[in-house]
N, C-alpha and C positions, 0 to 999 in steps of 0.2 A: 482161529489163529491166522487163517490167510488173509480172512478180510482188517486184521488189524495191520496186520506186516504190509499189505496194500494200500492201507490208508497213511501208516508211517510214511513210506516210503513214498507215498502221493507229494504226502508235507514238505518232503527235503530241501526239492529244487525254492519253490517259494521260499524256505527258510532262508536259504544259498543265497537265494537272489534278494532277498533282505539284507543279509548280513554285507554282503556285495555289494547292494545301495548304499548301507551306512558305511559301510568302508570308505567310497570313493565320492560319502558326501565329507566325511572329514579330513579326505587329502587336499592339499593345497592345489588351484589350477598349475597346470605346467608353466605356462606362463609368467602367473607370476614370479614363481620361484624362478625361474631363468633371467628376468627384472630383478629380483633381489639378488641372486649369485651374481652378476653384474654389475650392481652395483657395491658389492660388496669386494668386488674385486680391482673395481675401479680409486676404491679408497684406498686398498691396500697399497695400490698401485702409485697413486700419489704423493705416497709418502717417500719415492725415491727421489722426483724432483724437487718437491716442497723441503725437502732436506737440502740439494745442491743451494737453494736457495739461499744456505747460509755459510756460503763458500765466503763468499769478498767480506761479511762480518769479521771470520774465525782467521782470513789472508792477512784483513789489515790490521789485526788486536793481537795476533799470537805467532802471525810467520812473519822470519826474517827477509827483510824488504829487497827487492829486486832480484828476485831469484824466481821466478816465474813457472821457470822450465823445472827447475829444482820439486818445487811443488808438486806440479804434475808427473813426474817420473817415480817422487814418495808417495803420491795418492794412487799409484798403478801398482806398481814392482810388488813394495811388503805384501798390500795386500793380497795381491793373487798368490805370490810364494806361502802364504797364510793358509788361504783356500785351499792350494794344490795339496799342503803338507796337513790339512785336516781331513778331507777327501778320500787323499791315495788314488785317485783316478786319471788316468792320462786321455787324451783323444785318441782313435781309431780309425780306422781307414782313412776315408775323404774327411772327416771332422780336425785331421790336422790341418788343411789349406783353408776348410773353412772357420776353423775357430780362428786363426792365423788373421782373415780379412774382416773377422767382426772387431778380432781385435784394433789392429790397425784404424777400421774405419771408427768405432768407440773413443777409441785411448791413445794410439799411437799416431793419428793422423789429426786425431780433435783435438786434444789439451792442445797441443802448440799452434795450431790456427786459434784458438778459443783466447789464448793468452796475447798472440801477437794482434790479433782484435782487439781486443780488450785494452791492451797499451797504444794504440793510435787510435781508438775512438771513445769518447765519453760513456760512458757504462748505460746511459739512455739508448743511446745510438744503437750499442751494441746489442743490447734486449730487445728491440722493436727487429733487429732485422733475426736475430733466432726465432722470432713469434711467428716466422712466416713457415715454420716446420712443421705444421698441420695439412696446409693449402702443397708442401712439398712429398710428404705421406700419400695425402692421396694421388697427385701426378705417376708417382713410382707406383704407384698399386695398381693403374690403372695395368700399366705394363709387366710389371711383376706378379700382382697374385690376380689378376684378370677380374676386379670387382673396381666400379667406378663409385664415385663419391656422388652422395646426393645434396640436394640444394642446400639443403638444412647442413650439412656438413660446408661446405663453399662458405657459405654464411656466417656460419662459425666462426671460422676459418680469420675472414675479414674482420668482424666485429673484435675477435682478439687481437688483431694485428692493430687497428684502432686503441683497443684498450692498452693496452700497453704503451704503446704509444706516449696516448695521453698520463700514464701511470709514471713514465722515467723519461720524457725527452724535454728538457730545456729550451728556451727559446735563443740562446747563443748556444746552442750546441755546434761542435764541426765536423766538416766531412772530409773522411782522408778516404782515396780511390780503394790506396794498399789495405787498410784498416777494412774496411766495407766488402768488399772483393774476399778475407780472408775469412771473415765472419760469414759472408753466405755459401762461400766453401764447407766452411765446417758444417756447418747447419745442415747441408745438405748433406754431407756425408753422414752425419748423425740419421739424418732422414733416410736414407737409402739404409742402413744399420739395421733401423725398426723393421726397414719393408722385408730383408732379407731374411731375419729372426723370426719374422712370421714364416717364411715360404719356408725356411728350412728346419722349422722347429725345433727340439732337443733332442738328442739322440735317447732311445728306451734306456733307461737304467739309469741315467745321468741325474745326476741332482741337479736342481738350481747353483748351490752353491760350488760345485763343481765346474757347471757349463761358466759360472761367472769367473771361475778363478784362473778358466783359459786363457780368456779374455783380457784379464788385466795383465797378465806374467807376459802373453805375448806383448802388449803395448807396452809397459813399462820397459818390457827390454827393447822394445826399439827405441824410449825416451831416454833412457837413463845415459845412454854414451855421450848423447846430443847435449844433455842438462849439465853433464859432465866437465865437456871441454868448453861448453858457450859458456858457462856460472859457475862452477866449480863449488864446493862445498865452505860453508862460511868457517870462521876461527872457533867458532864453539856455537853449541845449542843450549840454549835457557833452557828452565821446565814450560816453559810457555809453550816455547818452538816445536818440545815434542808433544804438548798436550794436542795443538792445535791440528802436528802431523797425525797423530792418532786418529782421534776426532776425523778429519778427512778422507784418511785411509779405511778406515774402520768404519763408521756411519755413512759417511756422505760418501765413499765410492764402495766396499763392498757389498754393506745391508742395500744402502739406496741402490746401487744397480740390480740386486738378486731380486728386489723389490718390480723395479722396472721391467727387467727381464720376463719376471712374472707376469703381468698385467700385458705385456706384447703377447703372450703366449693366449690368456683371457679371452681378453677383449678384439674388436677390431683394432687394425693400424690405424686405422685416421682416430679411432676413438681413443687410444692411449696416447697419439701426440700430442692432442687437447693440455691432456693432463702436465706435459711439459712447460704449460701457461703458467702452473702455480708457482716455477719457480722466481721471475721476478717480484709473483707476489709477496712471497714472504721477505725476501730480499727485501722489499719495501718497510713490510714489517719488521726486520732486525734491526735496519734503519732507526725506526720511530723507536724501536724498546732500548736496545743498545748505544746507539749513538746518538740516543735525543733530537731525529729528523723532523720534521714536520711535513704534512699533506695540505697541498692548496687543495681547493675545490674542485681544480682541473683532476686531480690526482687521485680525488673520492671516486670523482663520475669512472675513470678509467678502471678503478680496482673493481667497479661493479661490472662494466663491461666484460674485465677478463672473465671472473667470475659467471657470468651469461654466458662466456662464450665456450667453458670448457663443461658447461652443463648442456648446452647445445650439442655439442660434440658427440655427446655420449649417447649415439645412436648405432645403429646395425645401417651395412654398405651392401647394398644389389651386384651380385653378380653383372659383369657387364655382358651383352649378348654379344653369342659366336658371329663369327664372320663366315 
């Protein structure tokens, strides 16, 4: 009886360490799997700006014309009062000042730079200089989350600002100081947005959809006084006008930012501003489907460009070394 029970027991460990081999021959490497969460996250992520992308479609087919501010003040307000009242969550300690400055820098300081851009420079102009918000990510980051950009990011960086470029800029396009000056305000302030969403992440317990609907209730309440007295509300809404505000409210600013939001929290900084490249892209493409645009050749070469450049992008950033 001993010498079996000895030899049983002899068997175990090898058994152990078989089953243990096969175990950990059918696990996926770590590796990999942290490349597919990745980019798995990166898609999801892109569906927040590939969505803005069909802001100036849904502006100039469904909303009532010259009202700009208007726009943006109903693309913030409803919906975070939306979020807040599906939620029930308020901010807490320090997350009231800082939900207050993402908003701000997000929603209450962007739409109306984004819009008074937009109205003194040609919508080419204007996308070539937001594309320079990858190469501005990582500047902030170097200072903010203390990880510097590597070549292949820089590169990126450039090759999209190129592409785009070539994707929307005309060869009579013009230059207004004011117009230019206020679009790289925003841009930047959007860029500092991303940097700080990373360093300060979400508070435990908070939803996304939550953390996003700070965000808009406080911008929207800084826009709406402003969009108020400068535009005041037109004599009546078509069904268009509230389709279009829906639409806006609802897709392109709450899912598209809870979306965004996400993919900052994911991914690196520099790697999710890439991602804000796709929105002229589509833009180009609602162009071609909706308003029957066409693409010179100049226009091909650039859409691959962006494209190269927001799949460059999507790399991991080095710590920068202590001082």
């Amino acid at each position: 009886m001993s010498t079996v029970v000895s030899s049983s027991t002899a068997q175990r460990p090898s058994a152990a360490k078989a089953v243990t081999a096969e175990a950990t021959a059918t696990k996926p490497a770590p590796t990999k799997a942290k490349a597919t969460s990745a980019k798995a996250a990166a898609g999801i992520a892109a569906i927040g700006p590939a969505t803005w992308g069909t802001t100036y479609v849904t502006t100039t087919e469904l909303l009532p014309p010259d009202r700009p501010l208007l726009a943006a003040a109903l693309r913030a307000l409803p919906a975070g009062l939306i979020l807040l009242a599906l939620t029930r969550r308020l901010p807490r300690g320090d997350w009231w000042w800082k939900a207050s400055v993402l908003g701000i820098l997000n929603f209450g300081a962007f739409f109306p730079l984004l819009f008074f851009g937009a109205y003194r420079l040609p919508g080419g102009v204007a996308s070539t200089i937001s594309a320079v918000m990858p190469l501005l990510v990582a500047g902030f980051g170097i200072g903010v989350l203390k990880v510097r950009p590597t070549r292949r990011t820089l590169l990126a960086g450039l090759v999209g600002v190129g592409g785009v470029g070539l994707l929307v800029l005309r060869g009579s396009a013009a230059v207004d100081a004011a117009g230019i000056a206020a679009m790289l305000t925003a841009t930047t302030l959007m860029a500092l947005a991303v940097v700080l969403t990373k360093r300060w992440g979400r508070p435990e317990g908070v939803s996304l959809l939550a953390f996003t609907g700070w965000q808009l209730t406080v911008g929207g309440l800084v826009l709406a006084p402003i969009a108020l007295s400068a535009e005041g509300l037109p004599d009546h809404f078509t069904g268009a006008n509230l389709a279009g505000y829906a639409y806006l409210g609802i897709i392109g600013t709450a899912l598209a930012y809870a979306l965004w939001f996400r993919g900052i929290e994911r991914l690196p900084a520099s790697s999710v501003s890439f991602l804000g490249l796709t929105n002229p892209v589509v833009a180009t493409l609602a162009g071609l489907l909706v308003l029957g645009q066409t693409l010179t050749p100049w226009q091909v070469g650039g859409l691959v460009l962006v494209v190269a450049s927001v799949l460059l992008g999507q790399t991991r950033t080095r710590p920068a070394p202590r001082a």
